[in-house]
MIZARO-603477 format. One record per residue (C-alpha): residue number from 1; x, y, z. Coordinates in nm, 2 decimals. Layout:
// MIZARO-603477
[NUM [X Y Z]]
...
This chain:
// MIZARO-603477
[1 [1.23 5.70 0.85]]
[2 [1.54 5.53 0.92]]
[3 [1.76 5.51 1.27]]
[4 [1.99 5.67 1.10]]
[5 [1.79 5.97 0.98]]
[6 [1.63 6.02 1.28]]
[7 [1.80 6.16 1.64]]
[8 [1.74 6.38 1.95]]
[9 [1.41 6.39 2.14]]
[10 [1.15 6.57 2.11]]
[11 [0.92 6.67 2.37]]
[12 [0.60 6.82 2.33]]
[13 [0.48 7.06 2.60]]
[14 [0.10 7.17 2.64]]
[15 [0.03 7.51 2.75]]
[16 [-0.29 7.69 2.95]]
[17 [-0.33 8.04 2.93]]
[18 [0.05 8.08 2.82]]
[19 [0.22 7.87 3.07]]
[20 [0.38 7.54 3.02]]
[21 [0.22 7.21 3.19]]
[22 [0.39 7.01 3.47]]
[23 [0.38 6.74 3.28]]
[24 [0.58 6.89 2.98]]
[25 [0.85 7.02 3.17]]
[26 [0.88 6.74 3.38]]
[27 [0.94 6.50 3.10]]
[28 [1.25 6.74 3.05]]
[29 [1.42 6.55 3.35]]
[30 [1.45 6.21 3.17]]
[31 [1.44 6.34 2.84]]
[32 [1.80 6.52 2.93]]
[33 [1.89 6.23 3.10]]
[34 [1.91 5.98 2.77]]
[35 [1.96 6.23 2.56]]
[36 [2.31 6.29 2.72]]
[37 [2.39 5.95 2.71]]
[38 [2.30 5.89 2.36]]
[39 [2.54 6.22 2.27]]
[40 [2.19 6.41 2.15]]
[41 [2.00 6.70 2.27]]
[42 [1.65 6.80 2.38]]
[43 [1.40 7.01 2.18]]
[44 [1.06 7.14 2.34]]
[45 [0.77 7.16 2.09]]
[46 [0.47 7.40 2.19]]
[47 [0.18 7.42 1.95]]
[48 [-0.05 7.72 2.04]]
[49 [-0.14 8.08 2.11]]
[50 [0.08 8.30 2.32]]
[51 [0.41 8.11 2.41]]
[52 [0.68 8.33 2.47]]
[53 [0.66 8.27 2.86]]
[54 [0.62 7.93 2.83]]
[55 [0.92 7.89 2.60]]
[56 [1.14 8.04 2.86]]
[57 [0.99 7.81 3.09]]
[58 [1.13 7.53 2.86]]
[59 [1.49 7.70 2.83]]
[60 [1.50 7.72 3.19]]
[61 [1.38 7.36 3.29]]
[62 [1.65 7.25 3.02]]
[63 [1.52 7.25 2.69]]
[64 [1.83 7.32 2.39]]
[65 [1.61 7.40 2.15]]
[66 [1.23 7.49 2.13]]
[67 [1.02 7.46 1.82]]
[68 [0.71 7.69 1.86]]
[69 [0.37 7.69 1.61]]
[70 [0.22 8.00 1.79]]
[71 [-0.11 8.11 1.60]]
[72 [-0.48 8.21 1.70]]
[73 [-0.61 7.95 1.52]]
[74 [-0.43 7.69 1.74]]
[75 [-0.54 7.85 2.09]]
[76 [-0.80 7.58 2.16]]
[77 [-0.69 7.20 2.15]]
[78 [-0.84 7.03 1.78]]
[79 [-0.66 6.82 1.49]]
[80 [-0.52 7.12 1.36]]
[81 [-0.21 7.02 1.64]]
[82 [-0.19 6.66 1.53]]
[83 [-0.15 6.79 1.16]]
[84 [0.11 7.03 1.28]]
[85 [0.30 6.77 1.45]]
[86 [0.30 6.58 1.22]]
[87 [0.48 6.81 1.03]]
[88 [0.75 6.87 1.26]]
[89 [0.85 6.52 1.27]]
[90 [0.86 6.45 0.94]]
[91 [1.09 6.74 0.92]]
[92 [1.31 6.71 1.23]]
[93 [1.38 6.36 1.24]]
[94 [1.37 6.31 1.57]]
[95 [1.46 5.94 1.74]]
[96 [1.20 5.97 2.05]]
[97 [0.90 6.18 2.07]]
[98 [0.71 6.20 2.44]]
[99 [0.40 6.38 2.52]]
[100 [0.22 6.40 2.81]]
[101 [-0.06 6.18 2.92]]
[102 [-0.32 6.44 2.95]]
[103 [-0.69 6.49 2.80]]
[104 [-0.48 6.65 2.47]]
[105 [-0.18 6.40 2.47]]
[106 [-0.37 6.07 2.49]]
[107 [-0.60 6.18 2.17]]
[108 [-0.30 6.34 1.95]]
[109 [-0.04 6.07 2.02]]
[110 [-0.20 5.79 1.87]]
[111 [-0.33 6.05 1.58]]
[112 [0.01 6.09 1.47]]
[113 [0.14 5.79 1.52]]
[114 [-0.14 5.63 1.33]]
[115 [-0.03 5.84 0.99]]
[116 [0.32 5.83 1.03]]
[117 [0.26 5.43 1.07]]
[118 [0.49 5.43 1.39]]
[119 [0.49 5.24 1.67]]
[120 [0.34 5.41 2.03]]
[121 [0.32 5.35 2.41]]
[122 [0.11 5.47 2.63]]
[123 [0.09 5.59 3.04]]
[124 [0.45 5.56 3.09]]
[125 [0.58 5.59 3.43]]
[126 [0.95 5.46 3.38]]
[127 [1.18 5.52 3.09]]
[128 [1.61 5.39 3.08]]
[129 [1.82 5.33 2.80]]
[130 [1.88 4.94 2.76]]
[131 [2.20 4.79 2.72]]
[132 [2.13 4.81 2.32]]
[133 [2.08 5.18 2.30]]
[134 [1.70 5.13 2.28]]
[135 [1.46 5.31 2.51]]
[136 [1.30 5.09 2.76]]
[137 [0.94 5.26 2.87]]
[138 [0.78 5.10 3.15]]
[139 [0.42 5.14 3.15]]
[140 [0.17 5.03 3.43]]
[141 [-0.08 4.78 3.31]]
[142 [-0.42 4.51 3.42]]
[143 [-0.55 4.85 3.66]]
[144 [-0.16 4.90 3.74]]
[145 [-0.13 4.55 3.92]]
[146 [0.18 4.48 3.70]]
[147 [0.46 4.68 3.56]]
[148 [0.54 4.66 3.18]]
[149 [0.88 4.70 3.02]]
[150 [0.82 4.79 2.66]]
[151 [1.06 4.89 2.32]]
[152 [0.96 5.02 2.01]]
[153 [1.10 4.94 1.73]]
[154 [1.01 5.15 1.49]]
[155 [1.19 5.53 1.46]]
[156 [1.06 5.80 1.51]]
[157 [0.90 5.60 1.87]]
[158 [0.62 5.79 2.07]]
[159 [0.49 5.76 2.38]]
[160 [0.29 5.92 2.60]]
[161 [0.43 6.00 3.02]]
[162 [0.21 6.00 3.29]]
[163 [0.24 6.32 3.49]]
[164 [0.39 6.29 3.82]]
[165 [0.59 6.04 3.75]]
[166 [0.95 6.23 3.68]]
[167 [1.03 6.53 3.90]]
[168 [1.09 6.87 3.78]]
[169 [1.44 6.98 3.75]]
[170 [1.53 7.31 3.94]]
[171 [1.47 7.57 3.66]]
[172 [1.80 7.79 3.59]]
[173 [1.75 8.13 3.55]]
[174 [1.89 8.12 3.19]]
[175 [1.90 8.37 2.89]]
[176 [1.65 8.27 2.56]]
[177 [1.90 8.34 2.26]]
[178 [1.75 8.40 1.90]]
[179 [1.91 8.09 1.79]]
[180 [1.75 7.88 2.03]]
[181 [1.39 7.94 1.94]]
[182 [1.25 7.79 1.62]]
[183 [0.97 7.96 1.54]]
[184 [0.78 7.77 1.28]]
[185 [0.43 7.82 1.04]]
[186 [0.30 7.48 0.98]]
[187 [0.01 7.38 0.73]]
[188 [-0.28 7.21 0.86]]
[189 [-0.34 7.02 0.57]]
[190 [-0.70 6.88 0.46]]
[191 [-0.89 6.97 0.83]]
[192 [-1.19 6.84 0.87]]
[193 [-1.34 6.99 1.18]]
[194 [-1.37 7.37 1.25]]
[195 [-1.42 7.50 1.62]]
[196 [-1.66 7.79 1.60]]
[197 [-1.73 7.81 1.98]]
[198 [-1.57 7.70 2.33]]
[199 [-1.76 7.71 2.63]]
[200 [-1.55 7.64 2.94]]
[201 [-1.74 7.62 3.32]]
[202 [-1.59 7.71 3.60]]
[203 [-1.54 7.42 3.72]]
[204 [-1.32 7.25 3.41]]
[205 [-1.10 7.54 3.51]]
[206 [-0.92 7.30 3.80]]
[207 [-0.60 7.25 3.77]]
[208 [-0.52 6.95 3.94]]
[209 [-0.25 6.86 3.78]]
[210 [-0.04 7.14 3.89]]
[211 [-0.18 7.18 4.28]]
[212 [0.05 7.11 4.57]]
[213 [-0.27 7.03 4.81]]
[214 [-0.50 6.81 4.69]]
[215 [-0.79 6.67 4.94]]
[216 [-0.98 6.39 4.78]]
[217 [-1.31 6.28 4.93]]
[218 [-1.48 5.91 4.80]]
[219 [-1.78 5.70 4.84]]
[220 [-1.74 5.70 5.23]]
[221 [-1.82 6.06 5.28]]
[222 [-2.17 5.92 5.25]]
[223 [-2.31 6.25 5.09]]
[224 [-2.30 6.60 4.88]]
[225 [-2.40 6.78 5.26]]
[226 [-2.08 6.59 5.39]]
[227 [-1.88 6.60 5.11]]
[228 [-1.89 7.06 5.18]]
[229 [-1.64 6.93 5.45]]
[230 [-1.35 6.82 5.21]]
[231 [-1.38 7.13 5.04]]
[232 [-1.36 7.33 5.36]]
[233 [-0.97 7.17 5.43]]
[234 [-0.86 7.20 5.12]]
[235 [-0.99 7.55 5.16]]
[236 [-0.81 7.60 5.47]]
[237 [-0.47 7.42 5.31]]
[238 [-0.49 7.63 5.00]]
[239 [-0.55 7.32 4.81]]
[240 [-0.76 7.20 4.56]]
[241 [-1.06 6.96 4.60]]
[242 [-0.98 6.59 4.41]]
[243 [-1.26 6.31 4.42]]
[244 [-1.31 5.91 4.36]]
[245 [-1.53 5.81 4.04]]
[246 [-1.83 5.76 4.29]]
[247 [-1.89 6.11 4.44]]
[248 [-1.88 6.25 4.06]]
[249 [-2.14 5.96 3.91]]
[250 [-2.33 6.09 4.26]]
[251 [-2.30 6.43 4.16]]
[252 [-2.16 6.54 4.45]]
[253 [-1.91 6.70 4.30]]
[254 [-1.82 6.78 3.89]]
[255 [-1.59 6.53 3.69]]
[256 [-1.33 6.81 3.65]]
[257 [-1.24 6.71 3.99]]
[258 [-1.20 6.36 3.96]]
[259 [-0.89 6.12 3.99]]
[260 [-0.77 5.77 3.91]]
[261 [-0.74 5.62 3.59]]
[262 [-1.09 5.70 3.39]]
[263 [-0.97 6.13 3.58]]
[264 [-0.72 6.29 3.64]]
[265 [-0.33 6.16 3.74]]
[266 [-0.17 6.38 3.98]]
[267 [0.16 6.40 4.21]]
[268 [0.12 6.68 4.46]]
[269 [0.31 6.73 4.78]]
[270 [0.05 6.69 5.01]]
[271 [-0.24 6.42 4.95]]
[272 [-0.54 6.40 5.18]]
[273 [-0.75 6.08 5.11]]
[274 [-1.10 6.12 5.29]]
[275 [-1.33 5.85 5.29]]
[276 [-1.18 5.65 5.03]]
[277 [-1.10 5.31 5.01]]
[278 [-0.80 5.30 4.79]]
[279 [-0.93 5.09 4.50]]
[280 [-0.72 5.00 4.21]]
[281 [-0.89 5.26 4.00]]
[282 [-0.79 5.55 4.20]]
[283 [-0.47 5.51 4.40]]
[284 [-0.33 5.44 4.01]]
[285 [-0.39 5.86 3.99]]
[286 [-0.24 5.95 4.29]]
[287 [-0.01 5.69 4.39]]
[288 [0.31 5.93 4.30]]
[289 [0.19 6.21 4.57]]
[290 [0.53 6.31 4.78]]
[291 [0.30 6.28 5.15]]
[292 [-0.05 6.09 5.20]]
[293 [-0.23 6.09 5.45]]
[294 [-0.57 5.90 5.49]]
[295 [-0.85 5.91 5.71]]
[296 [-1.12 5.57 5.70]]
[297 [-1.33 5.44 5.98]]
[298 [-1.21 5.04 5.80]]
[299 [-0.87 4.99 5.96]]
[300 [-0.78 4.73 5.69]]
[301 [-0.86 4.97 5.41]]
[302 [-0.63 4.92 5.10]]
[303 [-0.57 5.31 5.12]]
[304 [-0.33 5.27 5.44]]
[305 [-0.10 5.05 5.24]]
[306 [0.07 5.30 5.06]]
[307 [-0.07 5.60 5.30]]
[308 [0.24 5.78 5.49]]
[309 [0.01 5.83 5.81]]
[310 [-0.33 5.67 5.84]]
[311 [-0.59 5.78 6.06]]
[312 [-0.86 5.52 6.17]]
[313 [-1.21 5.70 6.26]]
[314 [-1.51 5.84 6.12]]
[315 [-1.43 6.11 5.88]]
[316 [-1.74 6.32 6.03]]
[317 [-1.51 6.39 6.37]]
[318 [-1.16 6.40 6.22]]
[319 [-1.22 6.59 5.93]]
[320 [-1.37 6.91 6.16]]
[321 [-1.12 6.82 6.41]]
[322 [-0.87 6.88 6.16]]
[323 [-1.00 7.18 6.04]]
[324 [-1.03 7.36 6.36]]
[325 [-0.64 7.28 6.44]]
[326 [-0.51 7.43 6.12]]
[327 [-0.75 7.71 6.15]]
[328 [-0.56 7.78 6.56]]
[329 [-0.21 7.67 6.36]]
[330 [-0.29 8.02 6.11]]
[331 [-0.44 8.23 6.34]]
């Protein structure tokens, strides 16, 4: 495809259990942003099962038009969605195409741009339009010591965001007009792989993507026994329980739960780091939380460097200690 065959941006928005993903809608933001200064709009893709409420979602975060591929066979993630995708670039043309940088995004983004032969980025946390009308991503790189500026050359460009790092816009309570939907029936083309069966545990059900709350506990909660206690606050918060890499190799906890860059990347409002040193590895997945605060008996942990209130002690007293004030606090 040539430049100038190809305009707008596309952004592809995951769904779970007929909701869009934070990530998908907050690619909107930027999305909008250099589309308006390129003179082009914004279409939401959604590839699934079920996505009337989540195309609305689209509409309202700012979507102009929204391609959907809704069909039972596409309910659970396979290459059935890169195959479709495929398809819808090569027949919308578009200029850009962002996805997010989740489980799903990271495997279909280089799918695609591997048989369309095009030219992909990956973990982006910055994006502007440069002086020559090209997208600029900027991507985190070496275990996120340095920043990367990067430009694609090749049209359609992909690339893959990392979640948290755009904020949502503030949805618009916005009719959903006929003419803005696209409903499409893609083929699959020669599939390979046939999912007979999908067996989900309770725990892969976290959504940490999406929570608020999050209280993280790491290597210096010294045990599973201990570790009970971040649950308990993020109980009491109404938040979700996150973890380093070494309480989930311990088993303290399930790798659902996990953060950083081999887990999960998140942005909540409220991050409570317990016990955890602040390593490269994981302050890369939660470095974008609005608030954190961080409790470590080692007063020249690397966590209280980018921690918005550190708390030097044993987390064995100030965890309870915490727990019994917010418990007075709701009573």
């Amino acid at each position: 495809m040539s430049l100038t065959d190809c305009k707008g941006i596309m952004v592809v928005i995951e769904t779970a259990d007929g909701a869009a993903k934070s990530v998908g809608l907050e690619m909107l933001t930027p999305a909008k942003e250099i589309a308006s200064a390129k003179g082009t709009d914004v279409t939401a893709v959604m590839i699934g099962e079920g996505l009337e409420d989540a195309a609305k979602q689209a509409a309202s975060y700012g979507a102009d038009k929204i391609i959907t591929v809704d069909n039972n066979d596409l309910k659970a993630y396979s290459e059935k969605h890169a195959a479709v995708l495929k398809e819808l670039i090569e027949k919308y043309k578009p200029e850009t195409v962002l996805i997010g940088a989740t489980q799903n995004g990271k495997d279909i983004a280089p799918i695609v741009a591997g048989k369309l032969g095009l030219g992909c980025v990956t973990d982006v946390v910055s994006m502007k339009l440069g002086d020559d009308g090209k997208i600029v991503f900027t991507c985190p790189m070496y275990s996120g010591n340095i920043l990367s500026d990067n430009v694609i050359d090749t049209v359609p460009q992909i690339a893959t965001v990392r979640g948290g790092s755009f904020k949502k816009g503030e949805p618009k309570d916005v009719e959903l007009p006929e003419e803005v939907v696209i409903a499409e029936s893609m083929p699959y083309g020669d599939i390979k792989t046939t999912i007979k069966e999908t067996v989900k545990e309770i725990s892969e059900a976290v959504n940490l993507e999406d929570a608020q709350v999050i209280v993280s506990g790491g290597r210096g909660m010294g045990s599973a026994e201990n570790f009970k206690l971040v649950e308990e606050l993020a109980n009491v918060l109404g938040g979700v329980v996150g973890a380093t890499r070494a309480p989930v190799e311990d088993g303290w906890i399930s790798r659902a739960h996990q953060i950083g860059q081999s887990g999960k990347i998140v942005a909540p409002k409220l991050y409570i780091a317990c016990g955890i040193s602040g390593a490269t590895q994981h302050v890369t997945g939660m470095v974008g939380s609005d608030y954190i605060v961080a409790i470590n008996k080692d007063e020249d942990a690397p966590i209280f460097d980018i921690a918005n209130v550190g708390i030097v002690g044993n987390v064995m007293q100030v965890i309870p200690a915490m727990i019994e004030e917010i418990k007075k606090l709701k009573a």
